[in-house]
C-alpha positions as CSV (number, residue, x, y, z in Angstrom):
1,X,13.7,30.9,-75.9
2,X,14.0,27.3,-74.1
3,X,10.2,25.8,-73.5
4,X,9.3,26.1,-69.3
5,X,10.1,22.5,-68.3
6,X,8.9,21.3,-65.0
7,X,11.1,19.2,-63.0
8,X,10.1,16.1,-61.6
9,X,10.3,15.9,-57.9
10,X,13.5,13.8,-57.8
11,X,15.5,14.4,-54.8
12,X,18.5,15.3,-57.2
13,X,17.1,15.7,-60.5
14,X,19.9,15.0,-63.2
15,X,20.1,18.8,-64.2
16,X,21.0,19.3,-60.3
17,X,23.0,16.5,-60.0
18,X,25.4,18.0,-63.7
19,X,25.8,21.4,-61.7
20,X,27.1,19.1,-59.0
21,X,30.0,17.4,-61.2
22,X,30.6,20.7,-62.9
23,X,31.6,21.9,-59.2
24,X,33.6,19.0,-57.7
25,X,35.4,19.0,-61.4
26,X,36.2,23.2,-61.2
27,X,37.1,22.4,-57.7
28,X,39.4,19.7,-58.9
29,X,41.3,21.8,-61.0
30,X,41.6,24.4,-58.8
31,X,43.4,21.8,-56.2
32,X,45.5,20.8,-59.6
33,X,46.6,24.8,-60.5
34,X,47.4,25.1,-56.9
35,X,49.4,22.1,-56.8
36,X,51.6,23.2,-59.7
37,X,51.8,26.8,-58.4
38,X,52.8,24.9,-55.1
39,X,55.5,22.9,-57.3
40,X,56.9,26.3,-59.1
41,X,57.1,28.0,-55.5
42,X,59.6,25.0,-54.3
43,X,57.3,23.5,-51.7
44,X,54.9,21.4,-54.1
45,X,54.4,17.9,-54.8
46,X,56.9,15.3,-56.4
47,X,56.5,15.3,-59.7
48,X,55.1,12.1,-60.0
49,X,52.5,12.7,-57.8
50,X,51.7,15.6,-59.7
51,X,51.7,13.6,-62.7
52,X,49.1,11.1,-61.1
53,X,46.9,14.0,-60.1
54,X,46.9,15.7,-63.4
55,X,46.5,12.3,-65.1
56,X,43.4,11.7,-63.3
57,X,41.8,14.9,-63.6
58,X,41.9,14.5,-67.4
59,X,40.5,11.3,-67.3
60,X,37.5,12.3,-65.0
61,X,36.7,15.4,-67.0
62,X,37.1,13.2,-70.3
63,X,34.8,10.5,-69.1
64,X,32.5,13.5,-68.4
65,X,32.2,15.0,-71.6
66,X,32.1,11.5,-73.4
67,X,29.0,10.6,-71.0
68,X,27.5,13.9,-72.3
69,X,28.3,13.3,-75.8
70,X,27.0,9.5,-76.1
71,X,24.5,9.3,-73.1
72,X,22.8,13.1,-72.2
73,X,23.4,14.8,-75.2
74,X,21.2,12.0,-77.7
75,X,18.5,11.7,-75.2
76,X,18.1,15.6,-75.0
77,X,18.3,15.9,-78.3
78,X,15.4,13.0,-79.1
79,X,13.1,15.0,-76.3
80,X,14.1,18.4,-77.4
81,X,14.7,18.8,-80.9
82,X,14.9,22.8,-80.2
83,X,18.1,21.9,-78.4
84,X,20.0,20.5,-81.1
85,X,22.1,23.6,-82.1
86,X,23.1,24.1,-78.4
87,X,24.6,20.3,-78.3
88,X,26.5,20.8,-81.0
89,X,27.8,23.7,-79.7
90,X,28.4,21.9,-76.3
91,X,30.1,18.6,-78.4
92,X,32.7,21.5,-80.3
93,X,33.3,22.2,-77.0
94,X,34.2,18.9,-75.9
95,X,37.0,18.4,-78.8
96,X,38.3,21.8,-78.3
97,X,39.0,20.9,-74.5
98,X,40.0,17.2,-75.5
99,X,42.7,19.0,-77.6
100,X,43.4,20.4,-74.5
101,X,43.7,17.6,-72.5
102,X,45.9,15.2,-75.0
103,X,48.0,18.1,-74.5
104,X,48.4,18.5,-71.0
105,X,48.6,14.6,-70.9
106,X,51.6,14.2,-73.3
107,X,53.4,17.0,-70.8
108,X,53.1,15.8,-67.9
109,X,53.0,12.0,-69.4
110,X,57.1,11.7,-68.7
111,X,57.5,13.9,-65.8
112,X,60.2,12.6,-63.2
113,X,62.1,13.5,-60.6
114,X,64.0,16.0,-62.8
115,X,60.8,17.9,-63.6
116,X,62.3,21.7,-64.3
117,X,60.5,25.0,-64.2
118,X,59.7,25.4,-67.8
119,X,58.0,21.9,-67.9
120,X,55.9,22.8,-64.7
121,X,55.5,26.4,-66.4
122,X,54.2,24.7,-69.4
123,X,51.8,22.3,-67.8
124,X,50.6,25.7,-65.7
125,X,49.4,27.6,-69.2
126,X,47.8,24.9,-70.7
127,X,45.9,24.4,-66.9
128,X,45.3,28.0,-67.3
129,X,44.1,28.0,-70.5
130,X,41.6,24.4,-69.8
131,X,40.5,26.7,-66.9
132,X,39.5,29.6,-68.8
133,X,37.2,27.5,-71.3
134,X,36.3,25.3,-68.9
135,X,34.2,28.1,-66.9
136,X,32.4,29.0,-69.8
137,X,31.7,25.6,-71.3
138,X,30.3,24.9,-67.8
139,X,28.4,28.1,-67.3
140,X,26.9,28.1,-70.7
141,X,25.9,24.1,-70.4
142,X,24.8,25.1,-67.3
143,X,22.1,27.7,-68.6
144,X,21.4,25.5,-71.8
145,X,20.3,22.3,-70.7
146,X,19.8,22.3,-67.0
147,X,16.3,22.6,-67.0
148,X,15.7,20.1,-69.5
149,X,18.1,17.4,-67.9
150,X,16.2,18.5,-64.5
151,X,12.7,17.7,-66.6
152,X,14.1,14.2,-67.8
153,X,12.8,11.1,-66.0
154,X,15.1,7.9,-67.0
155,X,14.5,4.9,-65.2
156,X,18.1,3.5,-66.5
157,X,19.8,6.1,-65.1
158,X,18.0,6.3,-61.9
159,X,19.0,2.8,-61.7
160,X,22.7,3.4,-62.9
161,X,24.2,6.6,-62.6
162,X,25.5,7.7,-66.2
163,X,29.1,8.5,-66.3
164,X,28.2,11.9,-66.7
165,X,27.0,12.4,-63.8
166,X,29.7,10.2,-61.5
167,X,32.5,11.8,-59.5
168,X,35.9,10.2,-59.6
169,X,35.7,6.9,-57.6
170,X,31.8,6.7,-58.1
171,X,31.2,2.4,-59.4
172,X,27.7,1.9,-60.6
173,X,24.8,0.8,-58.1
């Protein structure tokens, strides 16, 4: 059983502000599925664009999970040593969906304008698949460490929003 932490009174404590990412990044990959169903069904994006979607989906959700893994997950760990098993868990996570990632990168990394439906069928699993573990990576980070992140007052990164925590197109203060 997790310790009852109080939060501090932020306006968007940094617990708050996680579920926050987690959303806009399920929603971005819900856009992403639909684009490539949207491709499939004849009436989707050029491949290129596509490509430049998927490209910068992986590279937002990447940053996120190597902001958790250099920035959150050390900091929770020094103020909650009862936490450490959970981040470990959560960091397994992180190279299991990395795997995932390289993966989807490498297939959609030389689409053209000659993209066929296997390649866009391909691309769809593996965005399937991300989706799946994804949800529960999310979820379960989501009941883990929320309240301590929410508990957690860091001057630094009230200053200077931690990549973690930054939407795509989000520059530091």
């Amino acid at each position: 059983m997790q310790p009852r932490i109080e939060p501090t009174g932020r306006l968007a404590a940094f617990g708050t502000q996680l579920i926050e990412v987690h959303h806009w990044l399920r929603e971005e990959l819900s856009r992403l599925r639909d684009n490539v169903d949207a491709f499939l069904d004849g009436e989707g994006r050029r491949p290129r664009e596509l490509r430049a979607h998927c490209l910068t989906f992986c590279s937002a959700l990447e940053r996120h999970h190597t902001g958790e893994d250099q920035n959150a997950f050390p900091t929770l760990a020094e103020e909650f040593p009862a936490l450490r098993p959970t981040l470990e868990k959560l960091q397994e996570d992180h190279h299991l969906v990395a795997g995932i990632l390289r993966r989807i990168e490498a297939l959609v990394g030389d689409l053209d304008a000659d993209l066929d439906e296997n390649e866009a069928e391909r691309v769809r699993r593996e965005l399937d698949g991300l989706s799946a573990i994804v949800e529960s990576h999310f979820s379960f980070e989501e009941r883990q460490i929320v309240e301590a992140l929410n508990s957690l007052n860091d001057p630094e990164w009230e200053r200077s929003k931690p990549d973690f925590l930054k939407m795509s197109g989000q520059r530091p203060a």
